[in-house]
DSSP file (Angstrom, degrees, kcal/mol; ACC not computed):
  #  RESIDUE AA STRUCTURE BP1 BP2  ACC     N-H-->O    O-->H-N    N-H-->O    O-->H-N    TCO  KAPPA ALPHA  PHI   PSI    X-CA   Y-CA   Z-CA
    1    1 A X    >         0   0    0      0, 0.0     3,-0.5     0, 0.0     7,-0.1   0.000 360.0 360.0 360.0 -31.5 -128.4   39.5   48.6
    2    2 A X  G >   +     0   0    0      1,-0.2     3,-0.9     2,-0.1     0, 0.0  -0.258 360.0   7.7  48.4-141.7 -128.1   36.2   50.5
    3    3 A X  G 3  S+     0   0    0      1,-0.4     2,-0.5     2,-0.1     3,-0.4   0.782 135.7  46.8   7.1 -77.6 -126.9   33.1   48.1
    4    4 A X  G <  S+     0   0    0     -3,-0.5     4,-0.4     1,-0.2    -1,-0.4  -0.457  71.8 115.3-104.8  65.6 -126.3   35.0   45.6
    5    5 A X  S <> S+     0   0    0     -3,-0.9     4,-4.7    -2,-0.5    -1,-0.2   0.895  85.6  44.7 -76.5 -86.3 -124.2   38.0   47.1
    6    6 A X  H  > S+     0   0    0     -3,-0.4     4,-4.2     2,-0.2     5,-0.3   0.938 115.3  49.4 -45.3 -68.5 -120.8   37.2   45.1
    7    7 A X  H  > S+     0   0    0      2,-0.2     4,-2.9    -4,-0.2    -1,-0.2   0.858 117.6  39.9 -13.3 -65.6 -122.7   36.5   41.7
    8    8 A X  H  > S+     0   0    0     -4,-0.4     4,-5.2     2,-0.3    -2,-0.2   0.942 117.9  45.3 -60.6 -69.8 -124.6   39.7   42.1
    9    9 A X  H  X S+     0   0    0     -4,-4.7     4,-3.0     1,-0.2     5,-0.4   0.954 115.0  49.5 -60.4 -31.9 -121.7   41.7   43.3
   10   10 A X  H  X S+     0   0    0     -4,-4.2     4,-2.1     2,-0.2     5,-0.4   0.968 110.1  51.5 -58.0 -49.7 -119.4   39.9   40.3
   11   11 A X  H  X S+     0   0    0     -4,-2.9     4,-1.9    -5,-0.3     5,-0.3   0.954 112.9  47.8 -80.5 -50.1 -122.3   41.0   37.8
   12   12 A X  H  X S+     0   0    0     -4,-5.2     4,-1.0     1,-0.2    -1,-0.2   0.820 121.6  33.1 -58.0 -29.7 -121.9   45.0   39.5
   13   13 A X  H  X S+     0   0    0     -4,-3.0     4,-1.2    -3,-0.2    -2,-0.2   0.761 116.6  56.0 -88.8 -25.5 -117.9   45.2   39.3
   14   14 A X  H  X S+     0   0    0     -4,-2.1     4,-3.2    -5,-0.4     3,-0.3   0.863 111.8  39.3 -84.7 -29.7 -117.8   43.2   36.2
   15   15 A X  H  X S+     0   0    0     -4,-1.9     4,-1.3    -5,-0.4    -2,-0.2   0.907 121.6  50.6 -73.1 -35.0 -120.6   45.9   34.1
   16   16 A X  H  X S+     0   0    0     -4,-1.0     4,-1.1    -5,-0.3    -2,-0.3   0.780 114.5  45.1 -69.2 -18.2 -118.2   48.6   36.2
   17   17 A X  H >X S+     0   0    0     -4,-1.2     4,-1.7    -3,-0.3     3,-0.7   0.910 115.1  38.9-119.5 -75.7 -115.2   46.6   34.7
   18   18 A X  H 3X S+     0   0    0     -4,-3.2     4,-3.4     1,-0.2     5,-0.2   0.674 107.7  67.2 -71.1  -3.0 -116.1   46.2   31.0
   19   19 A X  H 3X S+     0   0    0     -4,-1.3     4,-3.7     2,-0.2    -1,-0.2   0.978 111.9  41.6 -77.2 -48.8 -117.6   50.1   31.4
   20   20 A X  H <X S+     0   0    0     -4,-1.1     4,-2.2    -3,-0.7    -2,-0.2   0.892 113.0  46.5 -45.8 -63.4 -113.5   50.6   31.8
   21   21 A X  H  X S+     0   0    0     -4,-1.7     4,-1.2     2,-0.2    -1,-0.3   0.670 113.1  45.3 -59.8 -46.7 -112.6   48.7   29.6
   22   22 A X  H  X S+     0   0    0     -4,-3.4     4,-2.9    -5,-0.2    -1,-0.2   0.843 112.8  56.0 -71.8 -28.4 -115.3   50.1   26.7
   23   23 A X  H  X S+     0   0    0     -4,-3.7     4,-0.5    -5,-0.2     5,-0.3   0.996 109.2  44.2 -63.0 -61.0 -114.3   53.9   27.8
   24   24 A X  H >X>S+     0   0    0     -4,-2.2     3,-2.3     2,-0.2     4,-1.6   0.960 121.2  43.9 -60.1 -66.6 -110.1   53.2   27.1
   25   25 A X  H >X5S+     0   0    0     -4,-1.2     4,-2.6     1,-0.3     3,-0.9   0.787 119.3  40.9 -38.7 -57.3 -111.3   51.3   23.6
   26   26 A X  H 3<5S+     0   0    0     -4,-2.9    -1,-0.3     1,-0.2    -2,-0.2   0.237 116.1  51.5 -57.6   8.6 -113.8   54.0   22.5
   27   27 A X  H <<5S+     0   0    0     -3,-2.3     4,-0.5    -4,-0.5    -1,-0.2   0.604 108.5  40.1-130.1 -41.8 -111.9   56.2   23.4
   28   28 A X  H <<>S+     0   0    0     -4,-1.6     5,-1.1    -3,-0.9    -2,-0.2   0.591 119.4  59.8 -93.3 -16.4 -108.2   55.6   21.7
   29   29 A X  T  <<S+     0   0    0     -4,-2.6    -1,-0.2    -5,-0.6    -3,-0.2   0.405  97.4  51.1-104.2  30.3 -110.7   54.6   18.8
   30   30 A X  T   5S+     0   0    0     -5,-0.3    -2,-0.2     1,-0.0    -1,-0.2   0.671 111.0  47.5 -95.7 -37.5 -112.0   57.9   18.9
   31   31 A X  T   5S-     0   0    0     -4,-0.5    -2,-0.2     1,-0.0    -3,-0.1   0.289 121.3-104.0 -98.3  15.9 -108.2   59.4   18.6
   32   32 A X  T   5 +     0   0    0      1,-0.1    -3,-0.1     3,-0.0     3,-0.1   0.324  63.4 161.3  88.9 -23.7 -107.4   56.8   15.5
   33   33 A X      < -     0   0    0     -5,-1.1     2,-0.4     1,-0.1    -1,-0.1   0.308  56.9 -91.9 -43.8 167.1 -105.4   54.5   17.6
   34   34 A X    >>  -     0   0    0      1,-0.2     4,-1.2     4,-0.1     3,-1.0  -0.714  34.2-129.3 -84.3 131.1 -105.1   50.9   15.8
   35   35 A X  H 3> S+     0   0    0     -2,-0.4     4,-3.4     1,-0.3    -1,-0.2   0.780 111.1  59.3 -71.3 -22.2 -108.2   49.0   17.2
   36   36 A X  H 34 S+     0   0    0      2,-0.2    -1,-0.3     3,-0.1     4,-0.1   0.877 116.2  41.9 -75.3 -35.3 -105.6   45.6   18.3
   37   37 A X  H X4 S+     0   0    0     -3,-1.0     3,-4.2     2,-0.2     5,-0.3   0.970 113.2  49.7 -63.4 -78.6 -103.7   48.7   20.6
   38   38 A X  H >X S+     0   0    0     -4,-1.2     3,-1.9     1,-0.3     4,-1.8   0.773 107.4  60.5 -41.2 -69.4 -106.8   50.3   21.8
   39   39 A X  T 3< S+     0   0    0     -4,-3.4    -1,-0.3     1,-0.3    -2,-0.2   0.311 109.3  30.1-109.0  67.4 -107.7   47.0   22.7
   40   40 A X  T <4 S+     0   0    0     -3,-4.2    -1,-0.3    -2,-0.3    -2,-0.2   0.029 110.8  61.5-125.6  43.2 -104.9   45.9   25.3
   41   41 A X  T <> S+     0   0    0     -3,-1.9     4,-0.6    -4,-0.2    -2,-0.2   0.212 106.8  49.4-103.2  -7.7 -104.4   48.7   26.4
   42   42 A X  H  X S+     0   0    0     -4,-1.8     4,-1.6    -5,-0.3    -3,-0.2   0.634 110.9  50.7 -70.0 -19.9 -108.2   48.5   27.5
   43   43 A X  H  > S+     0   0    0     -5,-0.3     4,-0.6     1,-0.2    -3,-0.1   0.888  99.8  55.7-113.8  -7.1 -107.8   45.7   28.8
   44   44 A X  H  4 S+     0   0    0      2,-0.2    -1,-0.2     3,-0.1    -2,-0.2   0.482 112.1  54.8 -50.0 -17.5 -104.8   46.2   31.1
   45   45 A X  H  X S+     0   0    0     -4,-0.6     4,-0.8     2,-0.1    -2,-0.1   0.578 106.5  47.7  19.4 -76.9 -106.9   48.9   32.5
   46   46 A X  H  < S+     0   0    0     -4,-1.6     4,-0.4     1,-0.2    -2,-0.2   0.494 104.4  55.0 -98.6  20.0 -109.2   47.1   33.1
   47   47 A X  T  X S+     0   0    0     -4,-0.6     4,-1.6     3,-0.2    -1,-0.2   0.401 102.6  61.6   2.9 -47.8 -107.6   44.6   34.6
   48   48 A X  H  > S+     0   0    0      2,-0.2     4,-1.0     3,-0.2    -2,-0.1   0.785 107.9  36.7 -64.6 -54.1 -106.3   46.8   36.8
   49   49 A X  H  X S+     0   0    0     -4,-0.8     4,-1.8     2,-0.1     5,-0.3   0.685 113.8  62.4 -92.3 -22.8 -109.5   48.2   38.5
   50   50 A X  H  4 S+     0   0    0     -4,-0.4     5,-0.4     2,-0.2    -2,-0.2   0.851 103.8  42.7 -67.3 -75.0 -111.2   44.4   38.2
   51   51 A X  H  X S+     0   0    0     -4,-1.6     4,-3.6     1,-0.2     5,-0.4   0.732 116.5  55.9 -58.4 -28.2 -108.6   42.3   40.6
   52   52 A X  H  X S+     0   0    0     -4,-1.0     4,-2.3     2,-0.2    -1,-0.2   0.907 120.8  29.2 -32.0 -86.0 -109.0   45.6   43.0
   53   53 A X  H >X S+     0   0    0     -4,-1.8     3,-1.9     1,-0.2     4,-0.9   0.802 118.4  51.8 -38.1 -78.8 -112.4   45.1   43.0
   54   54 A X  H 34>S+     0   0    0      1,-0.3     5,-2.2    -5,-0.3     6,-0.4   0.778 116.9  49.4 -13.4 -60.7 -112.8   41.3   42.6
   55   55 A X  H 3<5S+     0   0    0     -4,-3.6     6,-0.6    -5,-0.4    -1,-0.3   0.910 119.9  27.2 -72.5 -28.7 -110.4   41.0   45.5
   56   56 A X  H <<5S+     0   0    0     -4,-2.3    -2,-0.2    -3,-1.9    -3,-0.2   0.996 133.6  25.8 -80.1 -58.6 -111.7   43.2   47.9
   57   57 A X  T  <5S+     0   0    0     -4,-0.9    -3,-0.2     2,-0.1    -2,-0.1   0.811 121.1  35.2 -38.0 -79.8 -115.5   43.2   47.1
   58   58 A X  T   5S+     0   0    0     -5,-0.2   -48,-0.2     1,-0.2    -3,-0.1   0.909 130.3  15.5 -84.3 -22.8 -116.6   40.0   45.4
   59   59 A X  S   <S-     0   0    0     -5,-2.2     3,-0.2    -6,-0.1    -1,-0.2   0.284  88.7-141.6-112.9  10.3 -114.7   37.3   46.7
   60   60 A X        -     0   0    0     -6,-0.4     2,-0.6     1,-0.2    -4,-0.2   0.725  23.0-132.0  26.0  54.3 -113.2   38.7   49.9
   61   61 A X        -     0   0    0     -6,-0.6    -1,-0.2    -7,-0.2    -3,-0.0  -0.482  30.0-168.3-121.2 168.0 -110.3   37.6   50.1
   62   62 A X        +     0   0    0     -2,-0.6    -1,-0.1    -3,-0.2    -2,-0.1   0.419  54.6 117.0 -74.2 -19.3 -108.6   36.0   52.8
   63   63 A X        +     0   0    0      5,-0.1     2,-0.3     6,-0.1    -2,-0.0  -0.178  36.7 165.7 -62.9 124.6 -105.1   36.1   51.3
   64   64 A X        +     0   0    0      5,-0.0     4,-0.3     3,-0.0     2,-0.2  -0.939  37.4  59.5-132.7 165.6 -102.5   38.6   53.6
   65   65 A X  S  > S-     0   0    0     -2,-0.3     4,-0.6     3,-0.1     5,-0.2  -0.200  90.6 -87.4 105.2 157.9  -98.8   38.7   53.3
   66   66 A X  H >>>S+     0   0    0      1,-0.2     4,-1.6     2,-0.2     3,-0.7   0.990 122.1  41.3 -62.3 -60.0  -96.4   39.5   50.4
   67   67 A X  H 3>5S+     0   0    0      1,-0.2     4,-1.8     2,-0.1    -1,-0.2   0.803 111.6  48.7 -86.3  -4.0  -96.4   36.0   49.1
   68   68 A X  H 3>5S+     0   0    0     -4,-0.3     4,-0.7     2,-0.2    -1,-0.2   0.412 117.5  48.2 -64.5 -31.6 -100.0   34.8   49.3
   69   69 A X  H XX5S+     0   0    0     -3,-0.7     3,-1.4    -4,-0.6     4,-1.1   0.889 109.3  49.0 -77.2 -81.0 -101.0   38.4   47.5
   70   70 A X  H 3X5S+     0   0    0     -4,-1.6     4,-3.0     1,-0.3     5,-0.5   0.842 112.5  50.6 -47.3 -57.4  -98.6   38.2   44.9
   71   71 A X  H 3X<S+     0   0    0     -4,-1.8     4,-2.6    -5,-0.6     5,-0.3   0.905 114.6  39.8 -16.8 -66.0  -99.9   34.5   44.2
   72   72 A X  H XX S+     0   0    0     -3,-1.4     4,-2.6    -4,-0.7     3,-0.9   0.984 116.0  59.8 -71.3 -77.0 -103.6   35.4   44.0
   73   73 A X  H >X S+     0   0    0     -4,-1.1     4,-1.3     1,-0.3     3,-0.6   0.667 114.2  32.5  -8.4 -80.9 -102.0   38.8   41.9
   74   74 A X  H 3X S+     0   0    0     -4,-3.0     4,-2.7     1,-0.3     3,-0.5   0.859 112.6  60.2 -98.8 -26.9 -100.3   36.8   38.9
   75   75 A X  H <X S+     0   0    0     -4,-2.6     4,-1.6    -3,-0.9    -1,-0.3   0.909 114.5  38.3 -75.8 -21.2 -102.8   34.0   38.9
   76   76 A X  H <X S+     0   0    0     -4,-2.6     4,-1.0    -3,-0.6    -2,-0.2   0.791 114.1  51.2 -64.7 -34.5 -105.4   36.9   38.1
   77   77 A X  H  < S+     0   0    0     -4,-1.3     4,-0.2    -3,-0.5    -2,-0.2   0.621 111.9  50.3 -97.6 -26.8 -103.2   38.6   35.9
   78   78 A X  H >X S+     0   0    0     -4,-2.7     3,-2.7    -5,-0.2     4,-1.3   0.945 107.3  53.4 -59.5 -48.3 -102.7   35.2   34.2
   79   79 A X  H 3X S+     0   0    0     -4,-1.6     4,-2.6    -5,-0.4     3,-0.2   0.961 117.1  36.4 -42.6 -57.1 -106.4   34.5   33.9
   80   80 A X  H 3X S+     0   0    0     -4,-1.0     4,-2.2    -5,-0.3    -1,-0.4   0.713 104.2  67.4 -80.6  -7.0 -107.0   37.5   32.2
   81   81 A X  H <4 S+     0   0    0     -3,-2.7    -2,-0.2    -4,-0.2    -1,-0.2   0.948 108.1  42.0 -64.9 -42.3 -103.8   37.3   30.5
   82   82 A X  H >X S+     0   0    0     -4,-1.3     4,-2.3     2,-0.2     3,-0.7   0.769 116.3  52.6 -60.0 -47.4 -105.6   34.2   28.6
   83   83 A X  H >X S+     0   0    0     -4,-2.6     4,-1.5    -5,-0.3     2,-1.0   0.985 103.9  51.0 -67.1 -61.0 -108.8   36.2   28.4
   84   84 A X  H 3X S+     0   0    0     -4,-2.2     4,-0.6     2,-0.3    -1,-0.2   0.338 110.8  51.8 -66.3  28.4 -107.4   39.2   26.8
   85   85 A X  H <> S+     0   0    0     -2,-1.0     4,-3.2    -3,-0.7     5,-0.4   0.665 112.7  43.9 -89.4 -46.4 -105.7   36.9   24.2
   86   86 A X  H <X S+     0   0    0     -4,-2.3     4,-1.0    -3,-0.5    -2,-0.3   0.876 113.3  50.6 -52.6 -46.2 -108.9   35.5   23.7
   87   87 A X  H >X S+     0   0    0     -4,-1.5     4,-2.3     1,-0.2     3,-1.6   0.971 119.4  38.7 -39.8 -82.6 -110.1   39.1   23.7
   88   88 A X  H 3X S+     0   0    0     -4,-0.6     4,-1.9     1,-0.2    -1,-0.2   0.717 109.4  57.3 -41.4 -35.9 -107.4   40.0   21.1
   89   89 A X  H 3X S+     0   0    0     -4,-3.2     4,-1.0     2,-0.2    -1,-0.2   0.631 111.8  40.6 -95.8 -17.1 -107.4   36.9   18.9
   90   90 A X  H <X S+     0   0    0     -3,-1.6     4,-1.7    -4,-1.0    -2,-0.2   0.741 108.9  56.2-127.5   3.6 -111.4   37.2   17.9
   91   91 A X  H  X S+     0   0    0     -4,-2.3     4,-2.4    -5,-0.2     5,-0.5   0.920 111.0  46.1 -77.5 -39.2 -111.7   40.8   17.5
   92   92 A X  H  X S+     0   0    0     -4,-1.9     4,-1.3     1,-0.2     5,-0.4   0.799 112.6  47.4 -89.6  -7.9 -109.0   40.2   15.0
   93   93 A X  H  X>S+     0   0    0     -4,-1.0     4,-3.5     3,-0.2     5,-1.2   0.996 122.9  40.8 -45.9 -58.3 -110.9   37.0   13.3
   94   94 A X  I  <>S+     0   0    0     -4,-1.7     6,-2.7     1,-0.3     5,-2.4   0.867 124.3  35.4 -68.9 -50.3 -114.0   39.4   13.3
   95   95 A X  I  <5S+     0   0    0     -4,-2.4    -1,-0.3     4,-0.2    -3,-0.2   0.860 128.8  30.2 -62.1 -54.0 -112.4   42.4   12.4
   96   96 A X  I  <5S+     0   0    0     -4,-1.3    -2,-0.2    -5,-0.5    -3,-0.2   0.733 130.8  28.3 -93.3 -21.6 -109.6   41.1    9.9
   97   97 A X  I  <5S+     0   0    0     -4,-3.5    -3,-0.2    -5,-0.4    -4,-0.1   0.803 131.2  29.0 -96.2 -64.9 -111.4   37.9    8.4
   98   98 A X  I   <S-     0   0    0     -5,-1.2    -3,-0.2     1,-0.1    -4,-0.2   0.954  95.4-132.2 -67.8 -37.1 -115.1   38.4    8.5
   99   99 A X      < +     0   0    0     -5,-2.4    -4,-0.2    -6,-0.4     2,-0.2   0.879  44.8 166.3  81.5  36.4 -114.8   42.7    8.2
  100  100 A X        -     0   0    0     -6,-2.7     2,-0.3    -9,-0.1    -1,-0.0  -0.589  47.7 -98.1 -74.7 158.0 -117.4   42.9   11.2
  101  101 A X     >  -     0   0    0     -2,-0.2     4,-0.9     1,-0.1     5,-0.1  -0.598  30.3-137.8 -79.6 139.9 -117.3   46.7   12.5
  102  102 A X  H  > S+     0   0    0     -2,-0.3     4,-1.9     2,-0.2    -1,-0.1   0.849 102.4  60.4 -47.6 -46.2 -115.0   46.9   15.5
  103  103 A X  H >> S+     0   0    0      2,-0.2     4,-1.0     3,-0.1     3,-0.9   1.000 115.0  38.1 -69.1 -62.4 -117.1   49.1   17.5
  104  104 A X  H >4 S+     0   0    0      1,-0.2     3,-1.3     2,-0.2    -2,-0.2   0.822 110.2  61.4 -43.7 -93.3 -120.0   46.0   17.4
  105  105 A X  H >X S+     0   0    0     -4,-0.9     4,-1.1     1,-0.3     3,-1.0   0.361  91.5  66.4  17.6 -55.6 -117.7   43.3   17.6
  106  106 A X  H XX S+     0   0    0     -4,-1.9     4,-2.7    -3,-0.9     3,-2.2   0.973  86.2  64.9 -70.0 -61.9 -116.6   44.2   20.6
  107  107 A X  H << S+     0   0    0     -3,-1.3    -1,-0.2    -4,-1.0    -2,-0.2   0.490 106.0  39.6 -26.8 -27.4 -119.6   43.7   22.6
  108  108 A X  H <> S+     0   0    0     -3,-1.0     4,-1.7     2,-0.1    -1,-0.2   0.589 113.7  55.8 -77.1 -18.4 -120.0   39.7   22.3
  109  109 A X  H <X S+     0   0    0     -3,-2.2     4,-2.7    -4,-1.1    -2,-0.2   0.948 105.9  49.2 -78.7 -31.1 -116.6   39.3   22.5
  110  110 A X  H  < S+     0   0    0     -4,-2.7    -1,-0.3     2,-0.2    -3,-0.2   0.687 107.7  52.6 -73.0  -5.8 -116.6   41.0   25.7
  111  111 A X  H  > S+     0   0    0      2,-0.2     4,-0.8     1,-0.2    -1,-0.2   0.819 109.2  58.1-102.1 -27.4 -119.7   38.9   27.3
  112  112 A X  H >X S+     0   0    0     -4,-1.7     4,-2.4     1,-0.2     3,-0.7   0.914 107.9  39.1 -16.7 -76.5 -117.7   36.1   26.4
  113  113 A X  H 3X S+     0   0    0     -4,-2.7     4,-0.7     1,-0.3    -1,-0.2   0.460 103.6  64.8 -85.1   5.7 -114.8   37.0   28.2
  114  114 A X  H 34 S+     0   0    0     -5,-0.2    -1,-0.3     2,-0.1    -2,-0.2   0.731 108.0  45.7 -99.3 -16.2 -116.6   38.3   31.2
  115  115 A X  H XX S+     0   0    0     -4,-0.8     4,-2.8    -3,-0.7     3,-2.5   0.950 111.1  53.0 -64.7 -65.8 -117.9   34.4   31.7
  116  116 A X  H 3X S+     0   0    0     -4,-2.4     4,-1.5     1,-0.3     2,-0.9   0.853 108.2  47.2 -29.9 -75.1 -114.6   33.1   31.1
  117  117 A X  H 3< S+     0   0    0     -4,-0.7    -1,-0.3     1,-0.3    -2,-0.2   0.221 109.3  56.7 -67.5  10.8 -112.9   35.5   33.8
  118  118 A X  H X>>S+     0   0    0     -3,-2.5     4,-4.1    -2,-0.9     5,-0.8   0.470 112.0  41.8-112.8 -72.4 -115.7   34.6   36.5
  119  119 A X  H 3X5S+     0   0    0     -4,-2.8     4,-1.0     1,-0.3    -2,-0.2   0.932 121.4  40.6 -51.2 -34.1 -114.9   30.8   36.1
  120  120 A X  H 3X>S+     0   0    0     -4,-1.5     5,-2.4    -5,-0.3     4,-0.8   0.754 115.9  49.8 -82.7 -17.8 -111.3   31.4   36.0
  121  121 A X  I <4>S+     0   0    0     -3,-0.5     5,-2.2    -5,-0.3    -2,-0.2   0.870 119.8  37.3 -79.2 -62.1 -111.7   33.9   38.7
  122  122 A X  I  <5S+     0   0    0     -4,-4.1     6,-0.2     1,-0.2    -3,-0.1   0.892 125.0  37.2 -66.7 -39.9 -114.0   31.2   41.1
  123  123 A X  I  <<S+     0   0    0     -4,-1.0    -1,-0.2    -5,-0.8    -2,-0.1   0.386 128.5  22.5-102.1   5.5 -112.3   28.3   40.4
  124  124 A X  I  <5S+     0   0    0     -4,-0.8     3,-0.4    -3,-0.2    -3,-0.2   0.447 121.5  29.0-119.0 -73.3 -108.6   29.3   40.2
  125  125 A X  I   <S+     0   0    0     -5,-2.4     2,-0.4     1,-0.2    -4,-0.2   0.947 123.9  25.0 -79.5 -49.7 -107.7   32.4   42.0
  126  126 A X  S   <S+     0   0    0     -5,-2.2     2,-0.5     2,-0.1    -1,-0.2  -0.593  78.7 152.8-133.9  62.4 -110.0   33.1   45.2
  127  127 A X        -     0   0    0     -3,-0.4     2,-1.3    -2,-0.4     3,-0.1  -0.933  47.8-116.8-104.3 139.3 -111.1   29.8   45.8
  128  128 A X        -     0   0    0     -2,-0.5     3,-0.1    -6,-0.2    -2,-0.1  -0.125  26.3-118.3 -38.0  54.6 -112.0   29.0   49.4
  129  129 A X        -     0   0    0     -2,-1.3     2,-0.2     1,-0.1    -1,-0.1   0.284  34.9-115.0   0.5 127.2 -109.7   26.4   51.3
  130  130 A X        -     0   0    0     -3,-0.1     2,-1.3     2,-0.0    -1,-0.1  -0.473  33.5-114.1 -61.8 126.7 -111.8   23.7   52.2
  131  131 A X              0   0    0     -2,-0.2    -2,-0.0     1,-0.2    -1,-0.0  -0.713 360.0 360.0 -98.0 129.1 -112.0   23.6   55.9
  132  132 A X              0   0    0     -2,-1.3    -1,-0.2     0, 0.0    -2,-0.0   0.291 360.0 360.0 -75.3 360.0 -110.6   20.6   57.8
């Protein structure tokens, strides 16, 4: 994998990620659930199983101790808090203005937000200390 290791591994947890993330939507919109519920509660879900992965897997990281976890923890769970608005806020333009099908819809929005949460993800939360 060389170079591009993290990339590669981000692009495998991140298809494993949104897989989560499409099972809880499709899933509560299989049972009728209201599609703006189905999705956050897909994407707190997934949420859930990404920074597991992300942290162990793609970025390794180095953070140990209660308050150096918890850090990296809410600055992740902000980041995606910011994506899943964004998440939330253009299915319901697509959905409530334009009258795009949900079930489609969801699929740009989500490739969208999986960029986003890589940049906030590289550049926010498990970036590297420079070393001295």
């Amino acid at each position: 994998m060389g170079k591009y290791r993290e990339v590669i591994l981000y692009l495998v947890f991140g298809v494993a990620t949104t897989l989560v993330n499409f099972a809880v939507f499709y899933l509560l919109d299989a049972l009728k659930v209201h599609y703006m519920l189905s999705t956050a509660l897909a994407w707190f879900f997934s949420v859930l199983f990404a920074y597991v992965t992300n942290r162990r897997f793609v970025f390794s990281s180095g953070a140990r101790g209660f308050g150096p976890v918890m850090r990296e923890a809410l600055l992740f769970f902000a980041g995606r808090g910011i994506s899943g608005l964004l998440d939330l806020g253009l299915m319901a333009l697509g959905v409530e203005v334009f009258r795009w099908d949900e079930r489609i819809w969801k699929i740009p929005v989500n490739i969208l937000v999986i960029v986003l949460n890589y940049v906030i993800s590289k550049l926010l939360v498990f970036r590297k200390k420079k070393e001295k």
